[in-house]
PDB file of N, CA, C and O in Angstrom:
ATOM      1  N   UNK A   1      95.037 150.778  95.330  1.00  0.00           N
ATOM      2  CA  UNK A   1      96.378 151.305  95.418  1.00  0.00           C
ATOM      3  C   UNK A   1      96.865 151.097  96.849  1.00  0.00           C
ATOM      4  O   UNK A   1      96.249 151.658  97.755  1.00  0.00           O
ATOM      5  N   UNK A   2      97.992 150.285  97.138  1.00  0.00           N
ATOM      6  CA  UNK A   2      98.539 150.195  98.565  1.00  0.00           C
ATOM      7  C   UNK A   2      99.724 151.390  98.181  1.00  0.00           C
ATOM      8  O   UNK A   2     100.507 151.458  97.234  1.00  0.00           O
ATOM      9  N   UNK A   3      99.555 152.047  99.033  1.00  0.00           N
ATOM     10  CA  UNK A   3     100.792 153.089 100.461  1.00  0.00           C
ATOM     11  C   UNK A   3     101.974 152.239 101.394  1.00  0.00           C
ATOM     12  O   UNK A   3     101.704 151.623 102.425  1.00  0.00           O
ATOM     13  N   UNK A   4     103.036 152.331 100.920  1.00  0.00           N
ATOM     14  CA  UNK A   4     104.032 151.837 102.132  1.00  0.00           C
ATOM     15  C   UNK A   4     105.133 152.708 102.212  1.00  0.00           C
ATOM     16  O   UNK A   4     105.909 152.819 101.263  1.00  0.00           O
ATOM     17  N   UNK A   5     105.285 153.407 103.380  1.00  0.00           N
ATOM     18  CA  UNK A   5     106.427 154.551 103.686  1.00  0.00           C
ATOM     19  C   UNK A   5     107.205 153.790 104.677  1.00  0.00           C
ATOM     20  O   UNK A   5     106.840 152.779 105.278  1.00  0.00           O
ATOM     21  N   UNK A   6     108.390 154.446 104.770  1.00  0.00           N
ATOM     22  CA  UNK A   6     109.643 154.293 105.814  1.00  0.00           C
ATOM     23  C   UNK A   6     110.820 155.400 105.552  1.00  0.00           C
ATOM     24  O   UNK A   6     110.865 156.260 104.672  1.00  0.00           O
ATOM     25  N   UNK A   7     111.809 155.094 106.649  1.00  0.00           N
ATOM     26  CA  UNK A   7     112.864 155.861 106.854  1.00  0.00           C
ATOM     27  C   UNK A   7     114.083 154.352 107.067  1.00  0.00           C
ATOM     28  O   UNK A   7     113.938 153.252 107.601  1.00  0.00           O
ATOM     29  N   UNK A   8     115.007 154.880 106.499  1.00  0.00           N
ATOM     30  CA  UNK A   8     115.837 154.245 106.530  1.00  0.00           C
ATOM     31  C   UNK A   8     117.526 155.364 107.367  1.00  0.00           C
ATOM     32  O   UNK A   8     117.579 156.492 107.857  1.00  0.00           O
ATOM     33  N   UNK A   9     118.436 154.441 107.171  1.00  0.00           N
ATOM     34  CA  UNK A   9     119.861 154.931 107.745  1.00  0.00           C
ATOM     35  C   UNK A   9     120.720 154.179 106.719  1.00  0.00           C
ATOM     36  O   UNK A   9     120.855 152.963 106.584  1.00  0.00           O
ATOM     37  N   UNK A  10     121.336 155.321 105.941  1.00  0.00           N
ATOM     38  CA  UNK A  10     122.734 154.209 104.442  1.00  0.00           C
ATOM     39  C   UNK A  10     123.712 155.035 105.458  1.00  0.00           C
ATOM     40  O   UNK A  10     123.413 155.595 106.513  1.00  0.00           O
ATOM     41  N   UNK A  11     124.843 154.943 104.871  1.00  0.00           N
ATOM     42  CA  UNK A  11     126.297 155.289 105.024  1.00  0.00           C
ATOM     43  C   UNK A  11     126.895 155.156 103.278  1.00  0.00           C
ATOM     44  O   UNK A  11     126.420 155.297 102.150  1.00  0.00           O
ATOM     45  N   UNK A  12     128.148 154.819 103.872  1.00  0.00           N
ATOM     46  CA  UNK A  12     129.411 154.517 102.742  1.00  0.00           C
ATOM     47  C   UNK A  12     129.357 153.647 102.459  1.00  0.00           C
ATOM     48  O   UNK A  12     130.306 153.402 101.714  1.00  0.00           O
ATOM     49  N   UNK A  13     128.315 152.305 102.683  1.00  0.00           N
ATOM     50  CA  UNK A  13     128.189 151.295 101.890  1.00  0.00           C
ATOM     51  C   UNK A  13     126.899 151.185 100.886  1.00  0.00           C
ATOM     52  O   UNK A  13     125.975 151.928 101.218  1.00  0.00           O
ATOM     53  N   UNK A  14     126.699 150.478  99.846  1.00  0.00           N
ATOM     54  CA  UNK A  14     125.743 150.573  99.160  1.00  0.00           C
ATOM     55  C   UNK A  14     124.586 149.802 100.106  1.00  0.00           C
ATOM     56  O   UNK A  14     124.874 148.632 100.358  1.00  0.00           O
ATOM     57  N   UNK A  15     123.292 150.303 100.677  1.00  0.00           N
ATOM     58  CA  UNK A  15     122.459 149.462 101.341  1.00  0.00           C
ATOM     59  C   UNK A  15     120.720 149.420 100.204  1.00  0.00           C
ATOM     60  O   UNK A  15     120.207 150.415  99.691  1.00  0.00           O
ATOM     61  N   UNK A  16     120.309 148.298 100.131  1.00  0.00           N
ATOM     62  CA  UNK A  16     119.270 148.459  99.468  1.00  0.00           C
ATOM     63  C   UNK A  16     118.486 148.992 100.217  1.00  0.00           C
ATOM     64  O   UNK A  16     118.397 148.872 101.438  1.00  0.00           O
ATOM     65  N   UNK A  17     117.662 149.831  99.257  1.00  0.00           N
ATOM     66  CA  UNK A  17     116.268 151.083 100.375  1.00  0.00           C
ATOM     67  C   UNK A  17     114.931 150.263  99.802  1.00  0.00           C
ATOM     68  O   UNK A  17     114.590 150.064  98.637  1.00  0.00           O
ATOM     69  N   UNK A  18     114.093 149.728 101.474  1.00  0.00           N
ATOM     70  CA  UNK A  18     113.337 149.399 101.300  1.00  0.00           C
ATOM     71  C   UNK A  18     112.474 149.921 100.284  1.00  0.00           C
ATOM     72  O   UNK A  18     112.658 150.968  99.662  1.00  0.00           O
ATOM     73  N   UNK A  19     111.133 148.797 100.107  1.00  0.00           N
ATOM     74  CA  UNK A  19     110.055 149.228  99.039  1.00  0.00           C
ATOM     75  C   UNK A  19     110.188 148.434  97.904  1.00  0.00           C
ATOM     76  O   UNK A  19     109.653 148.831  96.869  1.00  0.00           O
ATOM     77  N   UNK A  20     110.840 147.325  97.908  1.00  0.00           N
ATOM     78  CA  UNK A  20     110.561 146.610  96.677  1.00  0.00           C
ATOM     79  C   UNK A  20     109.353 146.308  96.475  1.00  0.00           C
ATOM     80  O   UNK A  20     108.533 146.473  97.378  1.00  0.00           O
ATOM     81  N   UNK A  21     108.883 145.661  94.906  1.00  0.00           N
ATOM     82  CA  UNK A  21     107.505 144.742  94.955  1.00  0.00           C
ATOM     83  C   UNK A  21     107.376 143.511  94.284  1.00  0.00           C
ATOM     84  O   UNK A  21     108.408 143.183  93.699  1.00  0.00           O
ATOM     85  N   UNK A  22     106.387 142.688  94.180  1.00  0.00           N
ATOM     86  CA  UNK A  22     105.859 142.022  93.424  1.00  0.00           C
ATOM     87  C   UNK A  22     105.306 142.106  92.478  1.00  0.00           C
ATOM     88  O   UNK A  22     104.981 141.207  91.702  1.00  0.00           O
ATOM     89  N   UNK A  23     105.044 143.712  92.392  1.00  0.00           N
ATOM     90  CA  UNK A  23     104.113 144.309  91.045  1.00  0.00           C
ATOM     91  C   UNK A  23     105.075 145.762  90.409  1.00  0.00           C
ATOM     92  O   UNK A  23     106.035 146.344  90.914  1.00  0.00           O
ATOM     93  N   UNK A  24     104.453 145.965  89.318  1.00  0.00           N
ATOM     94  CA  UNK A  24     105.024 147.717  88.910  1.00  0.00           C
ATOM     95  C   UNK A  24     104.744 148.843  89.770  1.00  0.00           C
ATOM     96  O   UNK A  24     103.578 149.174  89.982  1.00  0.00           O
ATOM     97  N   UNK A  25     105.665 149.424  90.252  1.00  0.00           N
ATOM     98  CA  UNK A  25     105.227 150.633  91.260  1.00  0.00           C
ATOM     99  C   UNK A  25     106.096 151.845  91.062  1.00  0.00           C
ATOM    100  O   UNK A  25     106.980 152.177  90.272  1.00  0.00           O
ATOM    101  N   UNK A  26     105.435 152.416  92.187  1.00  0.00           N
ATOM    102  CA  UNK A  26     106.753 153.856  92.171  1.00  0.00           C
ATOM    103  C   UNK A  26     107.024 153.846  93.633  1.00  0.00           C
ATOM    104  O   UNK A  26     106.450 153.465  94.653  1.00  0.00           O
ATOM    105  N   UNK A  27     108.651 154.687  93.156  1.00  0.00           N
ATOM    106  CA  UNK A  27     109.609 154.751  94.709  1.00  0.00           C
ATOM    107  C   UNK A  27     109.749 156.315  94.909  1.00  0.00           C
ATOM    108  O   UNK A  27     110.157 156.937  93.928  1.00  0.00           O
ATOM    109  N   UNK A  28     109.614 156.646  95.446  1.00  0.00           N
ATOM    110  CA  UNK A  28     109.751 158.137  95.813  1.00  0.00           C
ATOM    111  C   UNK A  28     110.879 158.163  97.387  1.00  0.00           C
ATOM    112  O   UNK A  28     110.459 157.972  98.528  1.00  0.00           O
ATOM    113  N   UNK A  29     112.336 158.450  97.008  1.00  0.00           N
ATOM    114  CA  UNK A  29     113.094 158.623  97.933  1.00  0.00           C
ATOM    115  C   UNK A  29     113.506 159.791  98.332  1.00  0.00           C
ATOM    116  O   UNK A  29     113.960 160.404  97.365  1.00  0.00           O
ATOM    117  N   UNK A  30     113.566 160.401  99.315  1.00  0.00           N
ATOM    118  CA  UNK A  30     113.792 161.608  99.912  1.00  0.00           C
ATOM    119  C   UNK A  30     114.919 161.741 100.613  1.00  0.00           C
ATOM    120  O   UNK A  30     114.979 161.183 101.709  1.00  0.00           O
ATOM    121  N   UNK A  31     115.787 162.335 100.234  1.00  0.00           N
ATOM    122  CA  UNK A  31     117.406 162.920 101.191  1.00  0.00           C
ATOM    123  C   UNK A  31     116.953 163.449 102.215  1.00  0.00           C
ATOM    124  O   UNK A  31     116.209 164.293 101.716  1.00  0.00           O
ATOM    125  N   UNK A  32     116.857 163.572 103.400  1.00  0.00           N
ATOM    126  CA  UNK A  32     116.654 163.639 104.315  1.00  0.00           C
ATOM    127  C   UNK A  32     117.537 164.607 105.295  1.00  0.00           C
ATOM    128  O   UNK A  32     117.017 165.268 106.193  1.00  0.00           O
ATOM    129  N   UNK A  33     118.713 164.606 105.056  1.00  0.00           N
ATOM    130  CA  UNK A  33     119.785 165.469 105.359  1.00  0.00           C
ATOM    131  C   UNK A  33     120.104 166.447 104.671  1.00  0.00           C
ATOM    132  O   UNK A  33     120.055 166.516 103.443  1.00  0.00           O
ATOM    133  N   UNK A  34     120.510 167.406 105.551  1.00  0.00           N
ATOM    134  CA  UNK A  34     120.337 169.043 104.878  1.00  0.00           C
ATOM    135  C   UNK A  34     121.730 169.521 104.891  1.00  0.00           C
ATOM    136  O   UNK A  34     121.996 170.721 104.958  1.00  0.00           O
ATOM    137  N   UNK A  35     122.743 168.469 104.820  1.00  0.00           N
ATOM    138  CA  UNK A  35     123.918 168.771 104.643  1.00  0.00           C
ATOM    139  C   UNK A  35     124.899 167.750 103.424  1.00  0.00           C
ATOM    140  O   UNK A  35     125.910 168.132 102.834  1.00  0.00           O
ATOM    141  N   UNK A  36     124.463 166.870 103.346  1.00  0.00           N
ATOM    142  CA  UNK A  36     125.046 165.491 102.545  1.00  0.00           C
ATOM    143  C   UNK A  36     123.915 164.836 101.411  1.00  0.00           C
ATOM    144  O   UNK A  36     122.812 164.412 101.755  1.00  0.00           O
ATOM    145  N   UNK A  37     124.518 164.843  99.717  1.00  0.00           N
ATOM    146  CA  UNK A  37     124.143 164.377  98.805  1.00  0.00           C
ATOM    147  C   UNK A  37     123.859 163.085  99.236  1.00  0.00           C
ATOM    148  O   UNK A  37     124.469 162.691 100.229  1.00  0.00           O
ATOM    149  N   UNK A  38     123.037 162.322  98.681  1.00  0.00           N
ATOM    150  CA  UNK A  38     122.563 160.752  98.600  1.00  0.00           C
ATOM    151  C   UNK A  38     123.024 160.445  97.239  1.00  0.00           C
ATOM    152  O   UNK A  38     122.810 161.356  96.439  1.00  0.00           O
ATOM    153  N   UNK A  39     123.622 159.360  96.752  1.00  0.00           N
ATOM    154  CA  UNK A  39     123.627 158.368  94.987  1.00  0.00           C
ATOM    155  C   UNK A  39     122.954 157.293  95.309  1.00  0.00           C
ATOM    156  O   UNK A  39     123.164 156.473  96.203  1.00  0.00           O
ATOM    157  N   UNK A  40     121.951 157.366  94.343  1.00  0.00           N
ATOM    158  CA  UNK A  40     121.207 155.990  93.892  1.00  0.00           C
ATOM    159  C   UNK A  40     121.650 155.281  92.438  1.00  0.00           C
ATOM    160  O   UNK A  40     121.862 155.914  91.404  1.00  0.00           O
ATOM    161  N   UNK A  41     121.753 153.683  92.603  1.00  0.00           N
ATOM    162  CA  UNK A  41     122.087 153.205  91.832  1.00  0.00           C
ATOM    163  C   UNK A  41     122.012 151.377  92.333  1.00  0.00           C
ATOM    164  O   UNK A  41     121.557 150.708  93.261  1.00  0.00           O
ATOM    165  N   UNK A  42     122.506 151.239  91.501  1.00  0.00           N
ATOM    166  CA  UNK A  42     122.398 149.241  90.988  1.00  0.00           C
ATOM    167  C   UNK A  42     123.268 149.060  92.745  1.00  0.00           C
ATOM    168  O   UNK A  42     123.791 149.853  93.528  1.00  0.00           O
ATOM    169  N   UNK A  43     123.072 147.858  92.727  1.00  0.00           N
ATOM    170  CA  UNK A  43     124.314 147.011  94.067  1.00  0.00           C
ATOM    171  C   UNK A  43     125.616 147.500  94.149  1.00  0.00           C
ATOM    172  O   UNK A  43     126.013 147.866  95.255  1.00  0.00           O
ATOM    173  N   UNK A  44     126.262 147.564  93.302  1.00  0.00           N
ATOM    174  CA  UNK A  44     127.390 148.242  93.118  1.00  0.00           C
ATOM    175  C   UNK A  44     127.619 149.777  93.527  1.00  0.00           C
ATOM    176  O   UNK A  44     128.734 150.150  93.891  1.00  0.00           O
ATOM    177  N   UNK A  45     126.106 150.994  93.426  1.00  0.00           N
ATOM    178  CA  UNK A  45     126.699 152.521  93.510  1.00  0.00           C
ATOM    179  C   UNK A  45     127.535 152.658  94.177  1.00  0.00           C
ATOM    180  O   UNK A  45     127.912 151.918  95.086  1.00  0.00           O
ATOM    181  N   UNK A  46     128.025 153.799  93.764  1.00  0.00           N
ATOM    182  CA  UNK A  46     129.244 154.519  94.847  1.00  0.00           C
ATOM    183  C   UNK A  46     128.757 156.223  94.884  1.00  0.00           C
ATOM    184  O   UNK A  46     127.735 156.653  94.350  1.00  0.00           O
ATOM    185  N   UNK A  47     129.605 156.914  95.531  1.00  0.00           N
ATOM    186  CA  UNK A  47     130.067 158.262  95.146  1.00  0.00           C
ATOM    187  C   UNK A  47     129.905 158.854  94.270  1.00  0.00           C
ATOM    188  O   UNK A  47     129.047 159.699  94.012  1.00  0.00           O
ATOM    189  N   UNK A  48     131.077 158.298  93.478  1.00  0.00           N
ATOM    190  CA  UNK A  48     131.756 158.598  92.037  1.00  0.00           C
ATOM    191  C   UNK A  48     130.314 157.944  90.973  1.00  0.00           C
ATOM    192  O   UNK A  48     130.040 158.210  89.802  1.00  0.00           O
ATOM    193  N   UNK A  49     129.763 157.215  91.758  1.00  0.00           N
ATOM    194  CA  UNK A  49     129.177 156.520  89.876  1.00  0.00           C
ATOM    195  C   UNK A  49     127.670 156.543  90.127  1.00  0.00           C
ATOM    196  O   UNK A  49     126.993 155.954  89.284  1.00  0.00           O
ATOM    197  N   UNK A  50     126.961 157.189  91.257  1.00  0.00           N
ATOM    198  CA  UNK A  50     125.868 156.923  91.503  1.00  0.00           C
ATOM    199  C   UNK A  50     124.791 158.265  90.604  1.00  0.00           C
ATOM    200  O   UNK A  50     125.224 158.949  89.675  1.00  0.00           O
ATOM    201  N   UNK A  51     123.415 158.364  91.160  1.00  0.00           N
ATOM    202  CA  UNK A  51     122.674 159.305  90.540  1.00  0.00           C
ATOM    203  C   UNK A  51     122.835 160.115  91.689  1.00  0.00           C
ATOM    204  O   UNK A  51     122.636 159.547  92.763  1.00  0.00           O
ATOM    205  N   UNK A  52     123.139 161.272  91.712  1.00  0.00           N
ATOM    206  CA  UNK A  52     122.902 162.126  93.018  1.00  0.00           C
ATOM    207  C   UNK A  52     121.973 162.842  93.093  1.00  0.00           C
ATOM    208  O   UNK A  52     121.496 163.556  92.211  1.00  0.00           O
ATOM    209  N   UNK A  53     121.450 162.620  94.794  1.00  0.00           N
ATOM    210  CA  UNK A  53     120.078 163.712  94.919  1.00  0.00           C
ATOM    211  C   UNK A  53     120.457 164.505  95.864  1.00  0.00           C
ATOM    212  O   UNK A  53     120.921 163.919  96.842  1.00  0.00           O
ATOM    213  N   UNK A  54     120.428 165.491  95.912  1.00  0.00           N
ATOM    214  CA  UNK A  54     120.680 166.858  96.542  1.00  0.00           C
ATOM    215  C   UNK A  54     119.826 166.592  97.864  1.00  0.00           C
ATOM    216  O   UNK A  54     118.799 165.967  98.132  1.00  0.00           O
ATOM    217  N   UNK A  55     120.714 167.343  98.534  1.00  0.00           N
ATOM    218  CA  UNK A  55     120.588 167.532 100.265  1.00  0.00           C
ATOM    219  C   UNK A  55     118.830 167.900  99.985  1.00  0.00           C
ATOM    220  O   UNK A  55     118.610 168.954  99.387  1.00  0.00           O
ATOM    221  N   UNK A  56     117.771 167.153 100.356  1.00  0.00           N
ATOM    222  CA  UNK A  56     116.785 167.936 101.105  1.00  0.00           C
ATOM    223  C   UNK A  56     115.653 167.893 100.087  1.00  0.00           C
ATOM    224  O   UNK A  56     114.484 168.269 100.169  1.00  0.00           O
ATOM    225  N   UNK A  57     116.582 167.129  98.769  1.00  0.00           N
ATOM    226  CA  UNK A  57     115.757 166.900  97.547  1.00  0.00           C
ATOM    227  C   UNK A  57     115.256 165.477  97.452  1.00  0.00           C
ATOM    228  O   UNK A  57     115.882 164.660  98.127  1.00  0.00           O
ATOM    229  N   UNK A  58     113.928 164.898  96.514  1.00  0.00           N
ATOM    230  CA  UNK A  58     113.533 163.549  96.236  1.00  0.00           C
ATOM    231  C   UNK A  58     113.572 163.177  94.848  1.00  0.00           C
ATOM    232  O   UNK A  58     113.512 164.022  93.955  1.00  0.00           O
ATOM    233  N   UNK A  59     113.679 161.829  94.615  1.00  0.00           N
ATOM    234  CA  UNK A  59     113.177 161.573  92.978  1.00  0.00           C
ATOM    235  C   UNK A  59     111.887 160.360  93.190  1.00  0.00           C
ATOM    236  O   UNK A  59     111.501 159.557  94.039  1.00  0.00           O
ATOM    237  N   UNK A  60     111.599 160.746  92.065  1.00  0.00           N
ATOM    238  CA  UNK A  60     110.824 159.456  91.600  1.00  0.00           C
ATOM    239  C   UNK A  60     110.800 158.518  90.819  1.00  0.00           C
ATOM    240  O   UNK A  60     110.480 158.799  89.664  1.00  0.00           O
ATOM    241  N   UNK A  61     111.095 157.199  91.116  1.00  0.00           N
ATOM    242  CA  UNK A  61     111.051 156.161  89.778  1.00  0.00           C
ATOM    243  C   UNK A  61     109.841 155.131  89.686  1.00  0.00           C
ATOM    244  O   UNK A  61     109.166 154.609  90.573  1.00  0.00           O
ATOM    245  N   UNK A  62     109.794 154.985  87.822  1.00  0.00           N
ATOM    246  CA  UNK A  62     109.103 153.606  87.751  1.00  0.00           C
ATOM    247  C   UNK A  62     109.668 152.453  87.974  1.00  0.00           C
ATOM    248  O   UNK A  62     110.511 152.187  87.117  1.00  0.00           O
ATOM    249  N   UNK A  63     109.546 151.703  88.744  1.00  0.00           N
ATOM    250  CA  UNK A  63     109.705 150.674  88.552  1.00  0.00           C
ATOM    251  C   UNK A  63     109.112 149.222  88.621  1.00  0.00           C
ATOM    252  O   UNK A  63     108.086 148.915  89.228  1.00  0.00           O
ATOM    253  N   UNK A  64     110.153 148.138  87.697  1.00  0.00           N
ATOM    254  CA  UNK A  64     109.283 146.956  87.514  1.00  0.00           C
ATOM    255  C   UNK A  64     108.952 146.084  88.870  1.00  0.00           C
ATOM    256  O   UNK A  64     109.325 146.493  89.969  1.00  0.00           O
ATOM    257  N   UNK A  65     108.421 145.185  88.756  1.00  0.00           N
ATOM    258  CA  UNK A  65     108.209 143.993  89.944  1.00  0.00           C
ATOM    259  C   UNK A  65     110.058 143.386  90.204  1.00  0.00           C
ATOM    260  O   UNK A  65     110.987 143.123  89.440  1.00  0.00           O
ATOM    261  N   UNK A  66     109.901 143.381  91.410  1.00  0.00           N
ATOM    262  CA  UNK A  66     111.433 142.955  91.849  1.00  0.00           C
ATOM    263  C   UNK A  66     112.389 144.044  91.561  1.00  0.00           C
ATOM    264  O   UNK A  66     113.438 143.725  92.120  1.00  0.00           O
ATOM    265  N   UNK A  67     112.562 145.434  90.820  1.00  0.00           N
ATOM    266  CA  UNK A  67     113.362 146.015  90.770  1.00  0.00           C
ATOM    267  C   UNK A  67     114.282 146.045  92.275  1.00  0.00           C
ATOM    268  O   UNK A  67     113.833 145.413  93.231  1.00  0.00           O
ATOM    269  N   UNK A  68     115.450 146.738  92.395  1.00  0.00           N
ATOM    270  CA  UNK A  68     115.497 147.277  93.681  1.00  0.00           C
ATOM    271  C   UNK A  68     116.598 148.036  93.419  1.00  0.00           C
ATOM    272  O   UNK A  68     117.397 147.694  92.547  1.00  0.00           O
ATOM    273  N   UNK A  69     116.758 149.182  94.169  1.00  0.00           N
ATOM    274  CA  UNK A  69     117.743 150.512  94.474  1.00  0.00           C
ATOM    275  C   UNK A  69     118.287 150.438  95.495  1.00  0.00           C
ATOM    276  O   UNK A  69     118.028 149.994  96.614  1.00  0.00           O
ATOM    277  N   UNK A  70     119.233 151.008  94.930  1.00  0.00           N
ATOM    278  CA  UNK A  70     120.585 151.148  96.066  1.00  0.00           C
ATOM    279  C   UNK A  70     120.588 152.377  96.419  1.00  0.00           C
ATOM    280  O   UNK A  70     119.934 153.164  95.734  1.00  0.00           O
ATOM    281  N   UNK A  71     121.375 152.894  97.658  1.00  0.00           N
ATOM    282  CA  UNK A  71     121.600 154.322  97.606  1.00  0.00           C
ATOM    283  C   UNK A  71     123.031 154.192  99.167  1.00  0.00           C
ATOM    284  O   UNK A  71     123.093 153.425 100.128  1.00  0.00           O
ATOM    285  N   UNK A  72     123.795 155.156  98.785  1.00  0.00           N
ATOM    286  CA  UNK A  72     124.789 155.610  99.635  1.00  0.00           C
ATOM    287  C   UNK A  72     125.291 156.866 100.021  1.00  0.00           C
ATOM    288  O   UNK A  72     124.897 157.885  99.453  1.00  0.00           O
ATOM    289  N   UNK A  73     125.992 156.894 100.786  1.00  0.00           N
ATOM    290  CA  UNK A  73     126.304 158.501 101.035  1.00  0.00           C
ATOM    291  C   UNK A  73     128.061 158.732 101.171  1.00  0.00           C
ATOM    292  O   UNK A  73     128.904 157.994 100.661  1.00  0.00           O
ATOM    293  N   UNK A  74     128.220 159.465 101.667  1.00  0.00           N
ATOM    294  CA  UNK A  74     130.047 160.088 101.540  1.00  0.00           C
ATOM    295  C   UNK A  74     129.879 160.509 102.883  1.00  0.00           C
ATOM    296  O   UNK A  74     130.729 161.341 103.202  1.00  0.00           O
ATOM    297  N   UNK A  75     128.692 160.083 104.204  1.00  0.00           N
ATOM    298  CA  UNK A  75     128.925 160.337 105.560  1.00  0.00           C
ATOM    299  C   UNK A  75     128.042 158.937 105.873  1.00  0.00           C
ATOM    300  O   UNK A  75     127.294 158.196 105.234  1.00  0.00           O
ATOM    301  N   UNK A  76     128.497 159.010 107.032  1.00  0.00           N
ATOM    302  CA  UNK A  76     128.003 157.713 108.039  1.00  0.00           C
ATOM    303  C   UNK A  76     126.123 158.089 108.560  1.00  0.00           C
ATOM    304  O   UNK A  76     125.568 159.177 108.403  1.00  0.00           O
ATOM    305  N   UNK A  77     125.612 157.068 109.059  1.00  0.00           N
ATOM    306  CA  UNK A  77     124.733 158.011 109.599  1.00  0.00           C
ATOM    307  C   UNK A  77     123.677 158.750 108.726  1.00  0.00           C
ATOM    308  O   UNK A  77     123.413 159.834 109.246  1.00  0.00           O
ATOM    309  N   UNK A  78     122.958 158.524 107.531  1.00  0.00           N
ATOM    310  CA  UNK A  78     122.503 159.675 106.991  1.00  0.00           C
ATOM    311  C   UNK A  78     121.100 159.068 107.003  1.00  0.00           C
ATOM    312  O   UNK A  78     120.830 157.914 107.333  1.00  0.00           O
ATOM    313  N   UNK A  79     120.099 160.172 106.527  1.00  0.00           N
ATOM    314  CA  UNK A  79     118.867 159.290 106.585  1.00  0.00           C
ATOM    315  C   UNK A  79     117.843 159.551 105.989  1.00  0.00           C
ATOM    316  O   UNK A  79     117.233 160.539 106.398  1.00  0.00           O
ATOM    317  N   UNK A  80     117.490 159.087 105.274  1.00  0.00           N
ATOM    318  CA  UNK A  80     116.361 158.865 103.722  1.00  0.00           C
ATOM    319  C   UNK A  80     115.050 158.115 104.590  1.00  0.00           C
ATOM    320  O   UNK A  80     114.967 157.281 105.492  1.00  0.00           O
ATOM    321  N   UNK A  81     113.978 159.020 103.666  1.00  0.00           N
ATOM    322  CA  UNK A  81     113.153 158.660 103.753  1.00  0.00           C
ATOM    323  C   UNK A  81     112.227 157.784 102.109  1.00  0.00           C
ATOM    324  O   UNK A  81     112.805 157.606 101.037  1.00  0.00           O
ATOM    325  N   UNK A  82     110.939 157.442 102.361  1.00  0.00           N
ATOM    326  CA  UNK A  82     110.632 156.463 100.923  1.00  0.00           C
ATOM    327  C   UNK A  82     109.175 156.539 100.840  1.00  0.00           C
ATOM    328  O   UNK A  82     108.500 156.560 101.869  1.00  0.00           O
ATOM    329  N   UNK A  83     108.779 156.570  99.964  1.00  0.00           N
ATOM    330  CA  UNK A  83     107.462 156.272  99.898  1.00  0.00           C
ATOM    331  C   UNK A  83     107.481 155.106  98.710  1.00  0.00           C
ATOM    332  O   UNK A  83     108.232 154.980  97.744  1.00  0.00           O
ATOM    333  N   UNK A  84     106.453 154.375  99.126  1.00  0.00           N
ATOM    334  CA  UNK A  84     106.254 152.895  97.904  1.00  0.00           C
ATOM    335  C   UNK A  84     104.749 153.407  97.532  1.00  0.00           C
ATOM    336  O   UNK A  84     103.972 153.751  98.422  1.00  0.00           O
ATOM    337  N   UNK A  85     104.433 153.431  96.293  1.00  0.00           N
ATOM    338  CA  UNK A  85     103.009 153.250  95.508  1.00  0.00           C
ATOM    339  C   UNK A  85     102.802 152.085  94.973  1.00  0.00           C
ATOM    340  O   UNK A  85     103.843 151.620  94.508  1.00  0.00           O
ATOM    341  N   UNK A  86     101.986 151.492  94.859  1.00  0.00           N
ATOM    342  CA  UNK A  86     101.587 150.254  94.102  1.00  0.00           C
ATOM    343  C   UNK A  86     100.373 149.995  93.423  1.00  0.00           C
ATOM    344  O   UNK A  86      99.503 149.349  94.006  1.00  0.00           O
ATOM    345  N   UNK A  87     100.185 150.423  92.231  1.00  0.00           N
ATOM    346  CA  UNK A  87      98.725 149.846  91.569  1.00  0.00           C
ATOM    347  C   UNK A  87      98.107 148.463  91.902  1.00  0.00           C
ATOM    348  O   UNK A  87      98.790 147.547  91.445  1.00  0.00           O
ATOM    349  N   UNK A  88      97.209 148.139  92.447  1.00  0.00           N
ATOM    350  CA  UNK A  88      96.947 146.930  92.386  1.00  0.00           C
ATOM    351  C   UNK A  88      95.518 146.569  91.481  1.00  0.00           C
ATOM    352  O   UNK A  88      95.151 145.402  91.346  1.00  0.00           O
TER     353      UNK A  88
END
């Protein structure tokens, strides 16, 4: 099993959050800010159309080889953290 963590910085644009793979894994993203929602979603999220994770809250997904997530915010500046799992 490889471990790969980071911290990232989104805003108001959709930025992909590191941790993709080559294999099936899990993403574990963490809001990081204790004042401002995060939306995760496809290239496109927004605001209005994303999954929202609560100030201070994480989710977890499966995902396939090459998947990748988006995530944005409704402030500049915000900052998520990630954890990558990977069966190998």
């Amino acid at each position: 099993m490889a471990l790969v963590s980071g911290r990232q910085t989104i805003g108001t644009a959709a930025t992909a959050v590191e941790g993709t793979s080559n294999q099936p894994f899990t993403l574990i993203i963490h809001n990081d800010d204790n004042t401002a929602d995060m939306f995760i979603g496809g290239p496109t999220v927004g605001t209005a159309t994303g999954l929202a994770v609560n100030k201070l809250e994480n989710i977890q997904l499966e995902l396939k080889a090459g998947d990748q997530v988006y995530a944005v915010s409704s402030v500049a500046s915000h900052t998520i953290s990630w954890l990558k799992i990977v069966n190998d």
